[in-house]
KOLGU-4560 file (N, C-alpha, C; in nm, 3 decimals, padded with zeros to 5 digits):
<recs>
<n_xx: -01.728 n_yy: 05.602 n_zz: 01.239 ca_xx: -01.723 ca_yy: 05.714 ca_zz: 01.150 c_xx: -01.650 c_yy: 05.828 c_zz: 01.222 mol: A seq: 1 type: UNK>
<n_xx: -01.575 n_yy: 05.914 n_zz: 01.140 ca_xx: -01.489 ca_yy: 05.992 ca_zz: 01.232 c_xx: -01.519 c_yy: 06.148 c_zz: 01.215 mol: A seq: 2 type: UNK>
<n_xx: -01.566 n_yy: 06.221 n_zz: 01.280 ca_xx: -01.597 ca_yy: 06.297 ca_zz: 01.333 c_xx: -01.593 c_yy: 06.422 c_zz: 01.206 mol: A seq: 3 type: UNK>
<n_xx: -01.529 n_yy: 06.417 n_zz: 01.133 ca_xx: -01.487 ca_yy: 06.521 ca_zz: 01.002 c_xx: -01.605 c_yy: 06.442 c_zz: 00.909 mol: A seq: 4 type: UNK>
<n_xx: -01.625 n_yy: 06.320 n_zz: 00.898 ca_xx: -01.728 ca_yy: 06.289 ca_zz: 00.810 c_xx: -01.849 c_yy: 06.313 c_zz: 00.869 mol: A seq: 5 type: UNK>
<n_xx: -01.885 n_yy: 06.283 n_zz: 00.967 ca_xx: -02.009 ca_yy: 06.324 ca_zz: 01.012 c_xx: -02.056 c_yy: 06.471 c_zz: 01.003 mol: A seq: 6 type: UNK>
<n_xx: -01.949 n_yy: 06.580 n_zz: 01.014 ca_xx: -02.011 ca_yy: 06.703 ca_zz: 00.957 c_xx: -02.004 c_yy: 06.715 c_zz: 00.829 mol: A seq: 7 type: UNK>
<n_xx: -01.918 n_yy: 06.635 n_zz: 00.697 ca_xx: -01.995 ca_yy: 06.631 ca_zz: 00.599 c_xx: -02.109 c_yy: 06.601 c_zz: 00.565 mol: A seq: 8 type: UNK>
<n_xx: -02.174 n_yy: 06.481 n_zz: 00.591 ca_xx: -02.233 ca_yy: 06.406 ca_zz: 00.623 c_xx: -02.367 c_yy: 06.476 c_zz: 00.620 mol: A seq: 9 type: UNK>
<n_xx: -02.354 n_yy: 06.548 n_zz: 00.714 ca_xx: -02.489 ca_yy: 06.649 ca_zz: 00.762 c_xx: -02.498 c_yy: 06.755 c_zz: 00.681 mol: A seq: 10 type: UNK>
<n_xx: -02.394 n_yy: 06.801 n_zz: 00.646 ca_xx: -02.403 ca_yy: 06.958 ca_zz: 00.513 c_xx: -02.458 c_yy: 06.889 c_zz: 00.417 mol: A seq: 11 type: UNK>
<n_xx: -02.423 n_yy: 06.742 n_zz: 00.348 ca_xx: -02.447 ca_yy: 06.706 ca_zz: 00.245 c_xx: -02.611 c_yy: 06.662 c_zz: 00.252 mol: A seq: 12 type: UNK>
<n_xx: -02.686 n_yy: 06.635 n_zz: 00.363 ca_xx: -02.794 ca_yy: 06.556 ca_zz: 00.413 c_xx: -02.890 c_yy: 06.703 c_zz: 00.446 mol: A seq: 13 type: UNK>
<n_xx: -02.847 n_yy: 06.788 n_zz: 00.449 ca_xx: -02.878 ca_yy: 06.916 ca_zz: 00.466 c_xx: -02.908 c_yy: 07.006 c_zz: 00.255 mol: A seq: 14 type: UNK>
<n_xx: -02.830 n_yy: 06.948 n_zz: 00.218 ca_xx: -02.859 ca_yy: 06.993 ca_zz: 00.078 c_xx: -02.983 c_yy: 06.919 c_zz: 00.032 mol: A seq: 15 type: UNK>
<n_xx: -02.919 n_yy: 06.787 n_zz: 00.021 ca_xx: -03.058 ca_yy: 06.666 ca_zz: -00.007 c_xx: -03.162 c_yy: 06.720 c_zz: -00.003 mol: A seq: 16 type: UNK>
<n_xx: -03.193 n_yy: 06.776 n_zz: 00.151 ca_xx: -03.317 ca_yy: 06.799 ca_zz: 00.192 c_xx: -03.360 c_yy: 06.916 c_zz: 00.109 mol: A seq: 17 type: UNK>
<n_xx: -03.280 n_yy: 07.013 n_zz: 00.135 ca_xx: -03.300 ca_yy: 07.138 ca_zz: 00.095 c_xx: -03.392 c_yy: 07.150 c_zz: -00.067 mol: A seq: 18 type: UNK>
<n_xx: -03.298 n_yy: 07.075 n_zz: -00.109 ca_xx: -03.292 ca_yy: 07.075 ca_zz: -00.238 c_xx: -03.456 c_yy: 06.969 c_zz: -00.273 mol: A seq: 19 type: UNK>
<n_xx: -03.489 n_yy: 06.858 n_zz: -00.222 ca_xx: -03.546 ca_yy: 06.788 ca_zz: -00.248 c_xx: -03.699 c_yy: 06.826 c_zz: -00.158 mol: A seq: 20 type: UNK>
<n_xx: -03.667 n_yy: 06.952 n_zz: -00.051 ca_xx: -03.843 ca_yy: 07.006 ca_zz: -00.056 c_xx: -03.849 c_yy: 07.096 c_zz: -00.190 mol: A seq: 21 type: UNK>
<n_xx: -03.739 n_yy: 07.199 n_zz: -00.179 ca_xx: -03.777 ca_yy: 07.268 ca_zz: -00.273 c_xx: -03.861 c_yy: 07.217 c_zz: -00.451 mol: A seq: 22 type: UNK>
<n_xx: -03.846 n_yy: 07.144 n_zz: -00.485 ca_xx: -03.851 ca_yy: 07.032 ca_zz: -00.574 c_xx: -03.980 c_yy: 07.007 c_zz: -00.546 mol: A seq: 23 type: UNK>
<n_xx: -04.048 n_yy: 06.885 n_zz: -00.422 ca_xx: -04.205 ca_yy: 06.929 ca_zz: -00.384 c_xx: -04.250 c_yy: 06.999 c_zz: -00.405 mol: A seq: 24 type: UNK>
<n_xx: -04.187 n_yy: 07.152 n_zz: -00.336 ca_xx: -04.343 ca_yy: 07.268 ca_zz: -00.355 c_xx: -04.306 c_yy: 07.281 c_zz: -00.526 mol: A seq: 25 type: UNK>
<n_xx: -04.225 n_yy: 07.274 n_zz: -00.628 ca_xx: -04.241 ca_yy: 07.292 ca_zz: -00.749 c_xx: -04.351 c_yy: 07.244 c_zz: -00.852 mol: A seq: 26 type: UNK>
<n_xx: -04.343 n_yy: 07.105 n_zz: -00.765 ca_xx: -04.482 ca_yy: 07.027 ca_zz: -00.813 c_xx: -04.566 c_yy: 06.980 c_zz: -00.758 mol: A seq: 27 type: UNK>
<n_xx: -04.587 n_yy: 07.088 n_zz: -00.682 ca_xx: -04.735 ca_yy: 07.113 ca_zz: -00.597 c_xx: -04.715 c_yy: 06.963 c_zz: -00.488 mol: A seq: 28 type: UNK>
<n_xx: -04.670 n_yy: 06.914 n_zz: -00.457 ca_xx: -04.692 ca_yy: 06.774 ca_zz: -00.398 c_xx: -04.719 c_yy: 06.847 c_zz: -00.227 mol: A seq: 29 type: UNK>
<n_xx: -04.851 n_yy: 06.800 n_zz: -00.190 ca_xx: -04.866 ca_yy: 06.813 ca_zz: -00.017 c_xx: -04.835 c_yy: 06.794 c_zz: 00.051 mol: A seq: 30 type: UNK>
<n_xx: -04.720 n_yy: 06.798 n_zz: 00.126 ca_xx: -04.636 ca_yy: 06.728 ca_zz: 00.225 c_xx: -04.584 c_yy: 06.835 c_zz: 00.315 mol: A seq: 31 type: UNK>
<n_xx: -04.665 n_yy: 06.894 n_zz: 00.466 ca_xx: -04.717 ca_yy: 07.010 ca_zz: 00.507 c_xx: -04.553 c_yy: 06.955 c_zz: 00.622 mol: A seq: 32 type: UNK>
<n_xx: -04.537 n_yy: 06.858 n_zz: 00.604 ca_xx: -04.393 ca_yy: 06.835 ca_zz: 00.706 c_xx: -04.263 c_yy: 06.792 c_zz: 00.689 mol: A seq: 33 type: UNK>
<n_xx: -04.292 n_yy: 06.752 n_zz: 00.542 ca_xx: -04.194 ca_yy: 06.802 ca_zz: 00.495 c_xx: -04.091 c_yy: 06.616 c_zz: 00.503 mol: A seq: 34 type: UNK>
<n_xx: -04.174 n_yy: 06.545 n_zz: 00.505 ca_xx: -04.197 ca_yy: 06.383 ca_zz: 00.569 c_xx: -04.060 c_yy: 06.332 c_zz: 00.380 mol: A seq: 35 type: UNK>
<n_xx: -04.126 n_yy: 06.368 n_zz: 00.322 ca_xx: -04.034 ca_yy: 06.334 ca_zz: 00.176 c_xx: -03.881 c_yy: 06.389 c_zz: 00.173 mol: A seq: 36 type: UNK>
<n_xx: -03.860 n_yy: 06.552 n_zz: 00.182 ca_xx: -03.719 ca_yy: 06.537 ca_zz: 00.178 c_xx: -03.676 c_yy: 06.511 c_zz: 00.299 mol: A seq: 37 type: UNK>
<n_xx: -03.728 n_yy: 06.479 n_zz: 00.401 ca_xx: -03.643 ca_yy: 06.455 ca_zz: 00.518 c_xx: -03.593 c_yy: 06.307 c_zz: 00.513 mol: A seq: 38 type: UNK>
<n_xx: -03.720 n_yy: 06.198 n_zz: 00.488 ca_xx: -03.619 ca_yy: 06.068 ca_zz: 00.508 c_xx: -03.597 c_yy: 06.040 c_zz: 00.345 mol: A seq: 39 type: UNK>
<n_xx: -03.703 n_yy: 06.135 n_zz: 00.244 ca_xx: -03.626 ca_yy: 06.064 ca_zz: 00.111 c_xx: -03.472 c_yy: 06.133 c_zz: 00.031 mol: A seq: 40 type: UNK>
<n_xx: -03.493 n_yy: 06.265 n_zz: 00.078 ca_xx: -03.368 ca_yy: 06.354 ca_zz: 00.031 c_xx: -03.229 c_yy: 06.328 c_zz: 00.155 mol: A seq: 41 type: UNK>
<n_xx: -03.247 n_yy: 06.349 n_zz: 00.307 ca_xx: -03.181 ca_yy: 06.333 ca_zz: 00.404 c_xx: -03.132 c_yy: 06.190 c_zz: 00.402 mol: A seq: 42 type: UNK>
<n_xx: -03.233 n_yy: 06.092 n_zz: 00.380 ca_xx: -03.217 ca_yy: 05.943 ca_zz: 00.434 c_xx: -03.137 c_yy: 05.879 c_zz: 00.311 mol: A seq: 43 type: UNK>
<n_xx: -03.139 n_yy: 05.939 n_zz: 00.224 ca_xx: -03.106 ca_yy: 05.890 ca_zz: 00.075 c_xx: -02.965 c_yy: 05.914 c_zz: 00.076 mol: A seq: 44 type: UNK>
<n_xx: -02.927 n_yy: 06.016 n_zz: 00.113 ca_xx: -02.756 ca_yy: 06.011 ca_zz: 00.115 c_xx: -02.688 c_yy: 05.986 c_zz: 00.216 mol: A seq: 45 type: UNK>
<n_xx: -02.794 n_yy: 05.995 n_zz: 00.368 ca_xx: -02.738 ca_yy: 05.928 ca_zz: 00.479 c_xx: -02.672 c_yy: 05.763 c_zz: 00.424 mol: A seq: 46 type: UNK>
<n_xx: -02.731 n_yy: 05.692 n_zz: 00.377 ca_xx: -02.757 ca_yy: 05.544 ca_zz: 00.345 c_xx: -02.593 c_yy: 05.542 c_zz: 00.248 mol: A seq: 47 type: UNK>
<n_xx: -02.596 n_yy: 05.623 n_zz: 00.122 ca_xx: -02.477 ca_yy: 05.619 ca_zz: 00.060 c_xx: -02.337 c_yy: 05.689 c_zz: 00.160 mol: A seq: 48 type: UNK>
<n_xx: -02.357 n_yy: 05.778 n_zz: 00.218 ca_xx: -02.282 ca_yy: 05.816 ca_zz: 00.312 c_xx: -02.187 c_yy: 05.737 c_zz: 00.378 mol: A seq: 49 type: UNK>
<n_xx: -02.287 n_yy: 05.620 n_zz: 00.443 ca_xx: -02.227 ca_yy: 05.485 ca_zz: 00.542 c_xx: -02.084 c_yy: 05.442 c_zz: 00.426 mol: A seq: 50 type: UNK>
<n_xx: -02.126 n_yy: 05.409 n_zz: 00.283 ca_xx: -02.054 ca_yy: 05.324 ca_zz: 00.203 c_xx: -01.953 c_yy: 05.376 c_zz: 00.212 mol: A seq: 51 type: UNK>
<n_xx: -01.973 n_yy: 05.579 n_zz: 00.197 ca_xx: -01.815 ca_yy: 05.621 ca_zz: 00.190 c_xx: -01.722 c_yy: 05.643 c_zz: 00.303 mol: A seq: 52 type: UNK>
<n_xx: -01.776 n_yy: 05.647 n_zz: 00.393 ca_xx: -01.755 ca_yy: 05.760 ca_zz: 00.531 c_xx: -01.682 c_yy: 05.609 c_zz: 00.665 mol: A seq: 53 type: UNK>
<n_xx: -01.760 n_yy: 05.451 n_zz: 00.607 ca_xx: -01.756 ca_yy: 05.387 ca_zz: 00.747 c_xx: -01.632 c_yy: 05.359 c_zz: 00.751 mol: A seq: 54 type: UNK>
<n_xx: -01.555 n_yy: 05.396 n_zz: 00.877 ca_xx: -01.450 ca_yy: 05.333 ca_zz: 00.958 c_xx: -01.394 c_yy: 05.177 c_zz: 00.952 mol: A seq: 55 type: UNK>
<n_xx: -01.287 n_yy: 05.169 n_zz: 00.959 ca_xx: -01.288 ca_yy: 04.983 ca_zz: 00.987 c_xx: -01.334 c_yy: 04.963 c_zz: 01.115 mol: A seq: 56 type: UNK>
<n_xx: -01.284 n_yy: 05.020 n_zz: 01.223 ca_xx: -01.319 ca_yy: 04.978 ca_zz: 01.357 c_xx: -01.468 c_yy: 04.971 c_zz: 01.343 mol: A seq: 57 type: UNK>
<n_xx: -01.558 n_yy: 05.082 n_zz: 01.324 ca_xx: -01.695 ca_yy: 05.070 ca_zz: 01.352 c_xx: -01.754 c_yy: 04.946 c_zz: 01.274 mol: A seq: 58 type: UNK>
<n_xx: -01.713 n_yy: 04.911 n_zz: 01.145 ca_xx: -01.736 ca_yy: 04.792 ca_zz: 01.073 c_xx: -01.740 c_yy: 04.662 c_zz: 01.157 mol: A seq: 59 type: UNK>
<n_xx: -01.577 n_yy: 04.661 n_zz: 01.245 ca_xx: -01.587 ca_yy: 04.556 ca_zz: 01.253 c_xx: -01.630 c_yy: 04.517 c_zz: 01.425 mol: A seq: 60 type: UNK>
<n_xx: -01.679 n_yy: 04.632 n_zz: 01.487 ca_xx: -01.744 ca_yy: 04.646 ca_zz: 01.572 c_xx: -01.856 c_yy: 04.595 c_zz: 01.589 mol: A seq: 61 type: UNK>
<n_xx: -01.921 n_yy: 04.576 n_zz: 01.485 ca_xx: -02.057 ca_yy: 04.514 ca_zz: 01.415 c_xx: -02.015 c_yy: 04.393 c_zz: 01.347 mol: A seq: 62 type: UNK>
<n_xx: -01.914 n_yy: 04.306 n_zz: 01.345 ca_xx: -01.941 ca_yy: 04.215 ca_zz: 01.282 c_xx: -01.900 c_yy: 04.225 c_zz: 01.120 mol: A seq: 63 type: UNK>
<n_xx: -01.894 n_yy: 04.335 n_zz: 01.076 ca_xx: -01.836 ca_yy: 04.301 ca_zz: 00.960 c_xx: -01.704 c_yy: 04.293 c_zz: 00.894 mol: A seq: 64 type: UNK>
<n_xx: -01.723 n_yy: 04.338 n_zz: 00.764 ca_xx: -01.539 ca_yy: 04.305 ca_zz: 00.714 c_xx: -01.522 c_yy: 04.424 c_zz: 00.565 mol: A seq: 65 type: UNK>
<n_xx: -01.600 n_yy: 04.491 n_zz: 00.549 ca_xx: -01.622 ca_yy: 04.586 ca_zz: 00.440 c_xx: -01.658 c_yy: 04.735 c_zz: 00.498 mol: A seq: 66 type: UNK>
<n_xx: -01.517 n_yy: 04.818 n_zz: 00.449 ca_xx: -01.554 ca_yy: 04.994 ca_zz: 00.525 c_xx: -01.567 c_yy: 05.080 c_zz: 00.411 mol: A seq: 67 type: UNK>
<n_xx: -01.547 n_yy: 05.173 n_zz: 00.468 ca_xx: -01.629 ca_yy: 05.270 ca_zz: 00.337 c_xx: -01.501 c_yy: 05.279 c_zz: 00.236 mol: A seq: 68 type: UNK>
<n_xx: -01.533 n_yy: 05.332 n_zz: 00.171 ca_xx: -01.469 ca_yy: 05.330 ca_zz: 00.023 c_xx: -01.327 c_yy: 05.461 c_zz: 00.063 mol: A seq: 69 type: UNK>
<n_xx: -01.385 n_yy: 05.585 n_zz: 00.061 ca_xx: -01.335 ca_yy: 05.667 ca_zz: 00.087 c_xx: -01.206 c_yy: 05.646 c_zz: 00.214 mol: A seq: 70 type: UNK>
<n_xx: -01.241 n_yy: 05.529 n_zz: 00.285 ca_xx: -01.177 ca_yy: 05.539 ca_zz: 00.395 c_xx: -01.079 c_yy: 05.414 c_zz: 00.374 mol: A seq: 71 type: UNK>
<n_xx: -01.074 n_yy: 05.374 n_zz: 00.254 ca_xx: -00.964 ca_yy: 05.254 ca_zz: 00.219 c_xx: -01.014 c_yy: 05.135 c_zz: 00.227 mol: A seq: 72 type: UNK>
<n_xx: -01.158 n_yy: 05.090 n_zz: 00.202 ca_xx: -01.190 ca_yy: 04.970 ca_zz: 00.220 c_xx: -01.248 c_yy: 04.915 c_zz: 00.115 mol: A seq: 73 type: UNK>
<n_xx: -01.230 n_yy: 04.972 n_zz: 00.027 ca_xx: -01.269 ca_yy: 04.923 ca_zz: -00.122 c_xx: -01.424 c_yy: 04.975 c_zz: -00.140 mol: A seq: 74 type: UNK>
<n_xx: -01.490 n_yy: 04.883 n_zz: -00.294 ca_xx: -01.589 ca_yy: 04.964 ca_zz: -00.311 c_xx: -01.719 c_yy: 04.831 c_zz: -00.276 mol: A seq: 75 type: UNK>
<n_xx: -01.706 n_yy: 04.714 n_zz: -00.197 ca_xx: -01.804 ca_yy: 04.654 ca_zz: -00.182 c_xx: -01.923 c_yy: 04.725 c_zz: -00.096 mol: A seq: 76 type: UNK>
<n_xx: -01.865 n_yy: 04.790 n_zz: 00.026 ca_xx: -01.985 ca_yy: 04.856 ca_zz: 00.090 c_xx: -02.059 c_yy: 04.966 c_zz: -00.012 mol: A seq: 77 type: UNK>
<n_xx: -01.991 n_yy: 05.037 n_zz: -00.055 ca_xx: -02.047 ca_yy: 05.152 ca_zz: -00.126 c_xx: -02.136 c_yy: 05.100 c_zz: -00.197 mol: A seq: 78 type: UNK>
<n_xx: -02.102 n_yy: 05.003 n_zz: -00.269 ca_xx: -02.193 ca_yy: 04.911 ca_zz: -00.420 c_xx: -02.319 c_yy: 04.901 c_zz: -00.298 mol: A seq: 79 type: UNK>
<n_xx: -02.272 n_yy: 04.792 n_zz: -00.180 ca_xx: -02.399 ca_yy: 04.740 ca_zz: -00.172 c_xx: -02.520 c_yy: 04.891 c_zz: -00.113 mol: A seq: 80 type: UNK>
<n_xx: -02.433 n_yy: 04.986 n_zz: -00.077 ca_xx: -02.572 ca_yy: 05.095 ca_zz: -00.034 c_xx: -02.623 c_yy: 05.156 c_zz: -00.124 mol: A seq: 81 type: UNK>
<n_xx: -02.552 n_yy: 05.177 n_zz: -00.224 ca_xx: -02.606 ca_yy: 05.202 ca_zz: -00.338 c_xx: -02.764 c_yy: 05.090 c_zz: -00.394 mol: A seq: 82 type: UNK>
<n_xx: -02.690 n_yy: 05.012 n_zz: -00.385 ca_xx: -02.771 ca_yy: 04.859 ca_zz: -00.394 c_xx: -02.939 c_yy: 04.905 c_zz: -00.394 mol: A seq: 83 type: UNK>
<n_xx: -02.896 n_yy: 04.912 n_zz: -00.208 ca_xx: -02.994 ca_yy: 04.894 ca_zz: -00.134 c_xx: -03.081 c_yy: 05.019 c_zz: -00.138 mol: A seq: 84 type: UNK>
<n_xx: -03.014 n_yy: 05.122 n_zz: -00.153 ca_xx: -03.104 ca_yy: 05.300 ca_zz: -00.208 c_xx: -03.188 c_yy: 05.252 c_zz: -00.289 mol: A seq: 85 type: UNK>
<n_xx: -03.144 n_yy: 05.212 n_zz: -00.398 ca_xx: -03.189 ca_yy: 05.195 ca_zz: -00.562 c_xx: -03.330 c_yy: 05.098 c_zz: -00.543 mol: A seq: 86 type: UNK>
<n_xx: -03.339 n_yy: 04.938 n_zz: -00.469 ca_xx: -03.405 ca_yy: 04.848 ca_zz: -00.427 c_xx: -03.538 c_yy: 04.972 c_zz: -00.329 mol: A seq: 87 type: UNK>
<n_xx: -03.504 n_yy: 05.016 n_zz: -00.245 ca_xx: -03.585 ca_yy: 05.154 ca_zz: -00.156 c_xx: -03.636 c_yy: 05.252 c_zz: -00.252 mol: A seq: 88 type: UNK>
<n_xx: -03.597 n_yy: 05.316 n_zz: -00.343 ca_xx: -03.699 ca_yy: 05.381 ca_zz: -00.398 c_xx: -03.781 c_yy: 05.330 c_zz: -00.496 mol: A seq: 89 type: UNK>
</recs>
C-alpha cells in the first residue's frame, strides 16, 4: 500500500469512528471504550480499504494475484472485502 493511501485510509477510518461513536451515545448503547466504533466503524472500512488501496507488489508478496481496484487491479478484491464485511456483521 503506498503511502498516500494509508493517510487516506486513516482520515477515512477516523470518520467511521467518529461518526459511528457518535451514533452509540445517540442510542444510549454502553460502550465506556468506545470497543464498537473502533473495530466496528474503524475496522469496517479498514477491511474495504485493502480492496481499494492494495498494491500489486504487496499482493503478490503474499501470494496472491488480485490488487485493489483503485490501483488497477480490477474489482475481484474489492467484491471479495466487501464480501467478507457484509458475512462479519
Amino acid at each position: 500500500m503506498d503511502t498516500w493511501a494509508s493517510l487516506v485510509i486513516g482520515v477515512l477510518g477516523y470518520i467511521a469512528y467518529a461518526l459511528t461513536s457518535k451514533a452509540m451515545l445517540a442510542i444510549y448503547v454502553d460502550d465506556p471504550l468506545d470497543a464498537i466504533a473502533v473495530h466496528g466503524g474503524g475496522g469496517l472500512i479498514g477491511m474495504i480499504c485493502t480492496g481499494l488501496f492494495a498494491t500489486q507488489s504487496t499482493v503478490e508478496m503474499y501470494g496472491g494475484k488480485h490488487y485493489g481496484l483503485l490501483m488497477g487491479g480490477g474489482s475481484k478484491l474489492f467484491v471479495a472485502q466487501i464480501a467478507t464485511s457484509a458475512v462479519i456483521i
